[in-house]
C-alpha atoms as a printed R data frame, in Angstrom:
    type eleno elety resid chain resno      x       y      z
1   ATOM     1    CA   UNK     A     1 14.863   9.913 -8.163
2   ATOM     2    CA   UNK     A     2 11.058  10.078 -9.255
3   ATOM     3    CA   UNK     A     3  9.005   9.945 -6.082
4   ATOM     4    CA   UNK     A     4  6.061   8.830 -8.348
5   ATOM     5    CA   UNK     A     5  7.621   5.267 -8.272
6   ATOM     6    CA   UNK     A     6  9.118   4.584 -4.708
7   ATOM     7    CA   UNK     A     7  9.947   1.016 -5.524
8   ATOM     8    CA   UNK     A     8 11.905   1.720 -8.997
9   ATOM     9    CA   UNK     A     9 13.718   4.530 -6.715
10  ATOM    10    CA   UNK     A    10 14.279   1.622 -3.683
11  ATOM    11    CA   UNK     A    11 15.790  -0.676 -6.250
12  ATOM    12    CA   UNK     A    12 18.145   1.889 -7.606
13  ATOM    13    CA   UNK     A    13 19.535   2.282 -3.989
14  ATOM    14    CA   UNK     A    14 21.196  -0.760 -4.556
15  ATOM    15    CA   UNK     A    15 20.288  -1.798 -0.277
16  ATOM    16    CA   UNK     A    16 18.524  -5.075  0.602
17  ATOM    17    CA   UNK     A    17 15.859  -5.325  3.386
18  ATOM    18    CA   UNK     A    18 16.189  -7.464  6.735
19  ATOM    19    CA   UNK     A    19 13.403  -9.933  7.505
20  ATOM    20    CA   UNK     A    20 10.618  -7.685  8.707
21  ATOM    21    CA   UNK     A    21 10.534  -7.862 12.866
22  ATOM    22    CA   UNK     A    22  8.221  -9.395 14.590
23  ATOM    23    CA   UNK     A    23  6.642  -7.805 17.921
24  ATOM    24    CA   UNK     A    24  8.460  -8.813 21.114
25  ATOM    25    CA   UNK     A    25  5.666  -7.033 23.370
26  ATOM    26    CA   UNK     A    26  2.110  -6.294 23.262
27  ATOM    27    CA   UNK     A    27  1.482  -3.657 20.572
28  ATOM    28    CA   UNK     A    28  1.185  -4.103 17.001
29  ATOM    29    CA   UNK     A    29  4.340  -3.525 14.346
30  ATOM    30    CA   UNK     A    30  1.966  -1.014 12.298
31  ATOM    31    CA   UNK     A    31 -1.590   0.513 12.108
32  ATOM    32    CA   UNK     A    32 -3.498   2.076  9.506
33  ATOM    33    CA   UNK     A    33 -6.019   4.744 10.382
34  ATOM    34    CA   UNK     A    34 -8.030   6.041  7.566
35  ATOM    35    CA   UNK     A    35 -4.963   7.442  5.222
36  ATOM    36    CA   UNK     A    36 -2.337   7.227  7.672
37  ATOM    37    CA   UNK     A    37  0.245   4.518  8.412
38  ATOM    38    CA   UNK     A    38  1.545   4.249 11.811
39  ATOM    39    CA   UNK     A    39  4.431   2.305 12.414
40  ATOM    40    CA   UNK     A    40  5.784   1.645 15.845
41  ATOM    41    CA   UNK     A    41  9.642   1.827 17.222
42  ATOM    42    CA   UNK     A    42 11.800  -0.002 15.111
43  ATOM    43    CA   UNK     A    43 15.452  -1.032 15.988
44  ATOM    44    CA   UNK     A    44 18.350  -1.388 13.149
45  ATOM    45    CA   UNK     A    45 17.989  -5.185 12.272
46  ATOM    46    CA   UNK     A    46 20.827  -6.145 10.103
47  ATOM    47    CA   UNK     A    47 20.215  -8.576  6.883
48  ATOM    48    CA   UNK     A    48 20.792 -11.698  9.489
49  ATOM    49    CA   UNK     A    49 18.098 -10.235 11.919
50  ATOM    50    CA   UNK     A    50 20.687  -9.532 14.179
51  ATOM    51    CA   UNK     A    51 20.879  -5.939 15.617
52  ATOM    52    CA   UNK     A    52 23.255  -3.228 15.640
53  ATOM    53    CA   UNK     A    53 23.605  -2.332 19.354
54  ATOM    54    CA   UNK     A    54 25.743   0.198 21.361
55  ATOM    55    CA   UNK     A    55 25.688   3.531 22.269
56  ATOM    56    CA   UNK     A    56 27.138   6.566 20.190
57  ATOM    57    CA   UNK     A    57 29.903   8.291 21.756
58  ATOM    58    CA   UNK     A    58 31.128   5.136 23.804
59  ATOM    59    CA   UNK     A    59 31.763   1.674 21.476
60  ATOM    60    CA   UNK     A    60 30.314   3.510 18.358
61  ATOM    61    CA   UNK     A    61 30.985   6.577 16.495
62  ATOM    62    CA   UNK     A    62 28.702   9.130 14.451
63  ATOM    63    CA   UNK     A    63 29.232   7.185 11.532
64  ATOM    64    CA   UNK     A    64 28.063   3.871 13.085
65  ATOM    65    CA   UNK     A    65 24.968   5.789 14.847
66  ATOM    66    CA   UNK     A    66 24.052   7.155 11.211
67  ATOM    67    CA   UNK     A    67 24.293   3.881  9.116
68  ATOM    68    CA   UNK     A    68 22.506   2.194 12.359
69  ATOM    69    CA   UNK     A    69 19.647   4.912 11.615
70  ATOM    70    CA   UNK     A    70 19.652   4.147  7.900
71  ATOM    71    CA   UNK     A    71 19.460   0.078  9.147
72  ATOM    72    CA   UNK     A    72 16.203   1.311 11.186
73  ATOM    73    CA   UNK     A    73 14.750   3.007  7.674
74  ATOM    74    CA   UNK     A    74 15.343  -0.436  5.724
75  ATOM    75    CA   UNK     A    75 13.925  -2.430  8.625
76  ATOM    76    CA   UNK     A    76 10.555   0.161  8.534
77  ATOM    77    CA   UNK     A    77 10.752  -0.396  4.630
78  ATOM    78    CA   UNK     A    78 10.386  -3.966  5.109
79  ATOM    79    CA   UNK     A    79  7.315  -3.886  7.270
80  ATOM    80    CA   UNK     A    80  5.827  -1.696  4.869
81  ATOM    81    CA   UNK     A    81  6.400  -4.061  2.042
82  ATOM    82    CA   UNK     A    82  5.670  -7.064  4.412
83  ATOM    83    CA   UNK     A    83  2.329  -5.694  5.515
84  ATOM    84    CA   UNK     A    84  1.412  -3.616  2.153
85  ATOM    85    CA   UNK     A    85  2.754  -5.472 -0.524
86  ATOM    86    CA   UNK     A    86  4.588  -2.518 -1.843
87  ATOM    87    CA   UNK     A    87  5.880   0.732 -1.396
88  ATOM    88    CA   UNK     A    88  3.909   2.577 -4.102
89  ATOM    89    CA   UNK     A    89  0.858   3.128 -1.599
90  ATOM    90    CA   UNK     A    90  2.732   5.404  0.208
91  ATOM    91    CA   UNK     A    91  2.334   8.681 -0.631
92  ATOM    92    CA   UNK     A    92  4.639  10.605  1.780
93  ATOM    93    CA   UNK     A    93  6.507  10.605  4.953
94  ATOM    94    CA   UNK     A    94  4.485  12.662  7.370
95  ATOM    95    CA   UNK     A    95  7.086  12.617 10.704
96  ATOM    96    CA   UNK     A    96  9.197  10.416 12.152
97  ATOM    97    CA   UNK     A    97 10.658  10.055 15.688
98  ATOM    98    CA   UNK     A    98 14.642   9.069 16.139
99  ATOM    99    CA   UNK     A    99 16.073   8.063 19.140
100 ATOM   100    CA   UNK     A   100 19.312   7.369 19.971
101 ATOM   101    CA   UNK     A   101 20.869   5.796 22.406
102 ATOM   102    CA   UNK     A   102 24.435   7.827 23.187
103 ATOM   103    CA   UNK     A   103 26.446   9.180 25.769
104 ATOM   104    CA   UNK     A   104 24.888  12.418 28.002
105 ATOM   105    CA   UNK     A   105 27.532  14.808 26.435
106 ATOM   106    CA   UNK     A   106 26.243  13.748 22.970
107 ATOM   107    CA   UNK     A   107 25.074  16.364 20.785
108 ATOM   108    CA   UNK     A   108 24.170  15.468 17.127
109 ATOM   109    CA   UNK     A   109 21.423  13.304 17.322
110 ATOM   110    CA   UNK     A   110 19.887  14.870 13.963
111 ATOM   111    CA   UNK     A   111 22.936  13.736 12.330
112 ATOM   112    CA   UNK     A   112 22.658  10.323 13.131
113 ATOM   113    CA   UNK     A   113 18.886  10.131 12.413
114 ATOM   114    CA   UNK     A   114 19.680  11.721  8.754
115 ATOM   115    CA   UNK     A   115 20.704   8.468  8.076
116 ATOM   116    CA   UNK     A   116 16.650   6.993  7.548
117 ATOM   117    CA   UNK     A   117 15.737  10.813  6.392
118 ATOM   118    CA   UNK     A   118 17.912  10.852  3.130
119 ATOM   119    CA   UNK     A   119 17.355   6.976  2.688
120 ATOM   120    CA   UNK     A   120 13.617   8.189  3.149
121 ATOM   121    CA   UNK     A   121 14.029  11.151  0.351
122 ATOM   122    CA   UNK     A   122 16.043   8.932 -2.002
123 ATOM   123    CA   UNK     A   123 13.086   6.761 -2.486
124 ATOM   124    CA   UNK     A   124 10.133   9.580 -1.901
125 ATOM   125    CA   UNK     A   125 11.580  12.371 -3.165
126 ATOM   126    CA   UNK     A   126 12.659  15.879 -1.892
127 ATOM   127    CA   UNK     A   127  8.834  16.867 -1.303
128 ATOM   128    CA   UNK     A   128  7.353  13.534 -0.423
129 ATOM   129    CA   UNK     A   129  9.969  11.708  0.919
130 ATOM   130    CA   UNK     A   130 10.991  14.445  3.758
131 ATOM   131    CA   UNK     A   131  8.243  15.037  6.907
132 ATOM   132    CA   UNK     A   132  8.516  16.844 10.148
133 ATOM   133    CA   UNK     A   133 10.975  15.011 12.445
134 ATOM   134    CA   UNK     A   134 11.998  15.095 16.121
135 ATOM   135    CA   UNK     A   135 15.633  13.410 16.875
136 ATOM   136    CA   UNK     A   136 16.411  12.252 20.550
137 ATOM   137    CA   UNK     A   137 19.262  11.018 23.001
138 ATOM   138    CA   UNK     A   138 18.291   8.302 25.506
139 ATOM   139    CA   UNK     A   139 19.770   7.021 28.009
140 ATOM   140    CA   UNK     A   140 19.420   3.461 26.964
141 ATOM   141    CA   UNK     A   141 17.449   1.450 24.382
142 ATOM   142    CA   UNK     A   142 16.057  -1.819 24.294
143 ATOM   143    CA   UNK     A   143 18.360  -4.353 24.027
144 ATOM   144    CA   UNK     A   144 21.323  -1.421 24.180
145 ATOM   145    CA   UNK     A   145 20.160  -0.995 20.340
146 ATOM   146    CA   UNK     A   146 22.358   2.023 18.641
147 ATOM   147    CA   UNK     A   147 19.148   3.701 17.337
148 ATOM   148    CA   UNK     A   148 15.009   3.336 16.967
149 ATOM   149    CA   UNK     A   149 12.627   5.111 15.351
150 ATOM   150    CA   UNK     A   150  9.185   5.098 14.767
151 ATOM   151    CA   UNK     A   151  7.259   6.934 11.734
152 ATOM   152    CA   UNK     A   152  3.703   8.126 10.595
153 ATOM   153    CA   UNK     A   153  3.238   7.815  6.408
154 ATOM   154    CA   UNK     A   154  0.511   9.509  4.337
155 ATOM   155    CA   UNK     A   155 -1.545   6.241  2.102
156 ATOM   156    CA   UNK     A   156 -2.805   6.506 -1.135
């Protein structure tokens, strides 16, 4: 897809965006500093704002943690759009952060977390739409969520 037009490439993905969240503690959903774009942990809110909880390698499987990470990257989309107006004034994905929440013998967390990453590089491209990336296993999550993520975007 032609990174040059990250809302043409969105639309060709054929996914709709959940209502953008709205902060349940003190901090702020995003932040711009100069020509970066900081958005904070996001959970994987479904099209009914509901969200996909559980923990992989108990009630869900790979598959569920992956499509729950891909859930997170649509929610982050939508506060981007919410906040920006449009995807087109990002530029790239700089790094993002993936935790899930799984079982202590879990071992493929970057699995999981490819789910946002190639939903990110569909829409980006292979150069812009892929950063540096760390993926996690916790314990637990707010709200037993399957997966959260927070990310850091280059502006325009």
């Amino acid at each position: 897809m032609n990174n040059n037009n990250p809302s043409a490439c969105f639309k060709q993905t054929g996914f709709t965006l959940p209502p953008a969240p709205k902060p349940v503690g003190v901090y702020k959903p995003f932040l711009i500093d100069g020509k970066h774009l900081y958005i904070s942990g996001h959970g994987p809110f479904q099209n009914d704002g509901t969200l996909i909880a559980g923990r992989i390698g108990d009630d869900l499987t790979i598959e569920d943690g992956k499509m729950a990470a891909q859930q997170v990257g649509l929610t982050i989309l939508s506060t981007i759009i919410t906040n920006l107006g449009s995807l087109d004034k990002i530029k790239r994905v700089i790094k993002i952060l993936g935790m899930v929440n799984c079982t202590a013998d879990f071992e493929k967390h970057p699995y999981v977390i490819n789910g946002c990453s190639e939903l990110f590089k569909k829409i980006w491209g292979d150069e812009n739409g892929v950063g540096v990336r760390s993926a996690v296993g916790m314990g637990s999550l707010p709200g037993n969520i399957a997966v959260e993520i927070e990310a850091l975007f280059e502006l325009y």
